[in-house]
PASEBA-1860 file (N, C-alpha, C; in nm, 3 decimals):
! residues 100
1> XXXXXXXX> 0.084/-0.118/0.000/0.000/0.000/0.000/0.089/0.124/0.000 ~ 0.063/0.198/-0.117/0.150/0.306/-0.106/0.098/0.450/-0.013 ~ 0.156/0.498/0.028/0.114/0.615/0.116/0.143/0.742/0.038 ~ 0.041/0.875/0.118/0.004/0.997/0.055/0.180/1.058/0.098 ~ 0.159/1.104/-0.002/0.285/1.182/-0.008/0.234/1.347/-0.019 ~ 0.308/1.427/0.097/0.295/1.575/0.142/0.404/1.615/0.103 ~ 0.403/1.735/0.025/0.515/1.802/0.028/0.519/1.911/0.126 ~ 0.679/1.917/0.179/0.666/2.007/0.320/0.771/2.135/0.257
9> XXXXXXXX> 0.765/2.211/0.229/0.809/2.348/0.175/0.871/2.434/0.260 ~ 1.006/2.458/0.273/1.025/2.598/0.376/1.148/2.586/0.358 ~ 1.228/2.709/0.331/1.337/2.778/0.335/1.428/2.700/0.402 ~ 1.409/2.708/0.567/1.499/2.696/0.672/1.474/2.531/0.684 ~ 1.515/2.423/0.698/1.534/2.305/0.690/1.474/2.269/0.853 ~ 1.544/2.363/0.923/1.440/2.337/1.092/1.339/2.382/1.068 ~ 1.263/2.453/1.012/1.114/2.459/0.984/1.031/2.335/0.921 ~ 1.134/2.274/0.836/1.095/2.159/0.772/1.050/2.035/0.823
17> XXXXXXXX> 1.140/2.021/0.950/1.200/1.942/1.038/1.078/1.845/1.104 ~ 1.016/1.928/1.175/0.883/1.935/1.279/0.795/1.865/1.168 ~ 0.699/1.943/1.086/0.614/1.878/1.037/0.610/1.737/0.979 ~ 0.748/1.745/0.918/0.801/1.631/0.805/0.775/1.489/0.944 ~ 0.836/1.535/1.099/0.843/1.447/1.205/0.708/1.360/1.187 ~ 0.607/1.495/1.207/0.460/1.459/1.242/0.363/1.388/1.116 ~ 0.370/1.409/1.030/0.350/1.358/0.882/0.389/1.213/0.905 ~ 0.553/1.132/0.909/0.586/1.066/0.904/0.551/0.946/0.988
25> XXXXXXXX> 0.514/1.003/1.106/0.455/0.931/1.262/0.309/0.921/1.200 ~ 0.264/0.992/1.139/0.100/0.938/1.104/0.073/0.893/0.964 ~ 0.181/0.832/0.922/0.191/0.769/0.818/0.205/0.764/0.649 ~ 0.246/0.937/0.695/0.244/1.061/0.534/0.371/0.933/0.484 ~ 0.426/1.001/0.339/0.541/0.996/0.341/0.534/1.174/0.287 ~ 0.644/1.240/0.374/0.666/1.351/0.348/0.779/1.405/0.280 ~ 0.749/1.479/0.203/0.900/1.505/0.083/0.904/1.666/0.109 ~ 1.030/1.667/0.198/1.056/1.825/0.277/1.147/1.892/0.137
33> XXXXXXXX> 1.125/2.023/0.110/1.208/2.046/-0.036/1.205/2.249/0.054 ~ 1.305/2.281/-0.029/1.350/2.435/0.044/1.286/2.533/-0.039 ~ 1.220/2.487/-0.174/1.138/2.600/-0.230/0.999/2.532/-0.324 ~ 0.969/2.629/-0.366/0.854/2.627/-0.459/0.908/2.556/-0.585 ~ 1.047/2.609/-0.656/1.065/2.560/-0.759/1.094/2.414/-0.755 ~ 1.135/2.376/-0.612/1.221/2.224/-0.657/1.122/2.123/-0.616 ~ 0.987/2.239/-0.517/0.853/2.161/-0.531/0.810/2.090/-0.698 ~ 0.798/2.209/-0.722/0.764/2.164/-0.860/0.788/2.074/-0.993
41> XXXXXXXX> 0.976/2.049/-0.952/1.042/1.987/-1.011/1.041/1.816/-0.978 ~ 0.975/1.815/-0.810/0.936/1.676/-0.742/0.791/1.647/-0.805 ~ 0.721/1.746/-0.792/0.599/1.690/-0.864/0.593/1.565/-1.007 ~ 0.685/1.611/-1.110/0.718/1.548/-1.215/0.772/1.453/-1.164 ~ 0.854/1.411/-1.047/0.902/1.260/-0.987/0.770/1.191/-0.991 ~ 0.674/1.234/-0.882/0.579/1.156/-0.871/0.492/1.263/-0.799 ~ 0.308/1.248/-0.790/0.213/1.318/-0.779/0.233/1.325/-0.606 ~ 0.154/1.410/-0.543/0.161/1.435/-0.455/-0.016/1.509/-0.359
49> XXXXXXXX> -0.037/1.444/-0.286/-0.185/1.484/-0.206/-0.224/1.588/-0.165 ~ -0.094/1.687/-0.123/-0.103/1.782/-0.031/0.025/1.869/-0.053 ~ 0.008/1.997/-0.014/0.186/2.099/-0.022/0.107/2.145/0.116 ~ 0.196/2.145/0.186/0.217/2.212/0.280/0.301/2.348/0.291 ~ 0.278/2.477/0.278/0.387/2.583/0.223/0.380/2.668/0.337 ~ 0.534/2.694/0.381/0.590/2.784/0.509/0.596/2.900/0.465 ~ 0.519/3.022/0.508/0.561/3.136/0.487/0.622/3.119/0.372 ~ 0.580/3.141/0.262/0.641/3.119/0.111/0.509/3.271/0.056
57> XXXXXXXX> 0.572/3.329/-0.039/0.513/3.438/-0.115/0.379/3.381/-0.138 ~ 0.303/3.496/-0.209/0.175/3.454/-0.253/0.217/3.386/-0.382 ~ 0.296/3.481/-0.452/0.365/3.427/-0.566/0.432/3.325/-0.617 ~ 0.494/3.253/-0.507/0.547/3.168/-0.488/0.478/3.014/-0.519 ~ 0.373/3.005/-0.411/0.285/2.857/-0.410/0.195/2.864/-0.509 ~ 0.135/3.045/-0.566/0.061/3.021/-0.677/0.100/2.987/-0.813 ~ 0.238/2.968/-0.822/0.289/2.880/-0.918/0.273/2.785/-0.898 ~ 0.326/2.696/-0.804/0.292/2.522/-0.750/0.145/2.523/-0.811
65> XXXXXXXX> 0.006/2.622/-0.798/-0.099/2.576/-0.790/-0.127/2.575/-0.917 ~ -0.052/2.616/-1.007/-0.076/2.661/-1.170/-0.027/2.547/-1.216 ~ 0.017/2.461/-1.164/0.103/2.336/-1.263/0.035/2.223/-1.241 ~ 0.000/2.182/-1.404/-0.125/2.066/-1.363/-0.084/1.968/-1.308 ~ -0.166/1.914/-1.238/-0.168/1.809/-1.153/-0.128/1.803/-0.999 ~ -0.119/1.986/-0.982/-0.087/2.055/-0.857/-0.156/2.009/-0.737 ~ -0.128/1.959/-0.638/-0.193/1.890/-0.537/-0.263/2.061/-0.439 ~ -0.365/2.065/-0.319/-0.465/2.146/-0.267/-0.326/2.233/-0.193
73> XXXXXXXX> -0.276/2.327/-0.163/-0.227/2.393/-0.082/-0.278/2.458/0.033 ~ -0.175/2.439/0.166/-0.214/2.476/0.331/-0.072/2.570/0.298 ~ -0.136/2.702/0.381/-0.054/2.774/0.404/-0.006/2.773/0.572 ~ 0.123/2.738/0.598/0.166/2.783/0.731/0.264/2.858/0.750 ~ 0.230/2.982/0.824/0.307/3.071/0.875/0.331/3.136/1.030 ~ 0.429/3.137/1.078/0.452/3.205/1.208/0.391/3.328/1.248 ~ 0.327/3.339/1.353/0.242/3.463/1.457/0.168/3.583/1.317 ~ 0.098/3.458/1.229/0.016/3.445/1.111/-0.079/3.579/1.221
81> XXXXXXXX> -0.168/3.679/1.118/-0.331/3.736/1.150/-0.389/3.684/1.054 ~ -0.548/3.755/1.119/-0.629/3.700/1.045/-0.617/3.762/0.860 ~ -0.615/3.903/0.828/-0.561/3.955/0.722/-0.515/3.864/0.622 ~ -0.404/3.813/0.705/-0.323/3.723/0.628/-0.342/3.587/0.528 ~ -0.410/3.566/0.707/-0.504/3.385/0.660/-0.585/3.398/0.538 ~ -0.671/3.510/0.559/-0.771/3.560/0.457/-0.716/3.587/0.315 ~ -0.659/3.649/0.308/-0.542/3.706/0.184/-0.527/3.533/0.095 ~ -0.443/3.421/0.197/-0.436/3.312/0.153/-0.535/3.248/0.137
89> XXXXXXXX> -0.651/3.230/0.140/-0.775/3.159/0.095/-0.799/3.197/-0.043 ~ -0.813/3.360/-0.042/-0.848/3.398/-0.112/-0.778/3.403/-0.256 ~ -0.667/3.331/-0.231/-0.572/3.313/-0.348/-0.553/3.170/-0.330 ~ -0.638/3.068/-0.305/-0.635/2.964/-0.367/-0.613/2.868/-0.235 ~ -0.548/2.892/-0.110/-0.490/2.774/-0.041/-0.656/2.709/0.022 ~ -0.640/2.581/0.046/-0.742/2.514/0.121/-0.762/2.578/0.241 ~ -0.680/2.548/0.319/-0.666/2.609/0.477/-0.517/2.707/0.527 ~ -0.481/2.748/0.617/-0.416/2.859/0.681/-0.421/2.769/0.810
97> XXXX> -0.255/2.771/0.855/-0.239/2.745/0.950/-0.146/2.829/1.037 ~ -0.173/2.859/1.157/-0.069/2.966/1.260/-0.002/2.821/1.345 ~ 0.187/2.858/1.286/0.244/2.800/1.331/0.296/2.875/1.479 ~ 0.349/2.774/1.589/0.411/2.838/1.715/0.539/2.912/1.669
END
């Protein structure tokens, strides 16, 4: 049985770190990558369920979301407002998450 594969997105590799942990313990397989582009470049490896995207531009993940076969995008960002969250819906992500 093959498992959902998340891509976990973020710059800083300890940002990566945490989620990729928690994903993995509940049975993701999670594919941690440092940007949008080399997201994109994994996509063509193989499809993917979910992006998970860290504080990444608007610009940024709405490329990921432009490339067919683009899996639903969650935006997570640090001491996130509501503004923000909103801003990201409204440009496409599923959900908004406020990271600690």
């Amino acid at each position: 049985m093959s498992r959902t594969r998340i891509l976990v997105i973020a710059a800083d590799s300890s940002v990566r770190e945490g989620p990729c942990q928690a994903l993995e313990g509940a049975g993701y397989e999670a594919v941690p990558v440092a940007s949008v582009a080399t997201a994109c470049d994994r996509l063509g490896e193989a499809p993917a369920g979910l992006a998970l995207v860290h504080a990444a531009s608007v610009g940024d993940w709405r490329r990921l979301r432009r490339r067919p076969g683009a899996p639903p995008v969650v935006v997570m960002e640090a001491g996130a407002d509501v503004p923000r969250a909103v801003r990201a819906i409204r440009y496409g992500a599923v959900d908004f998450l406020a990271s600690p």
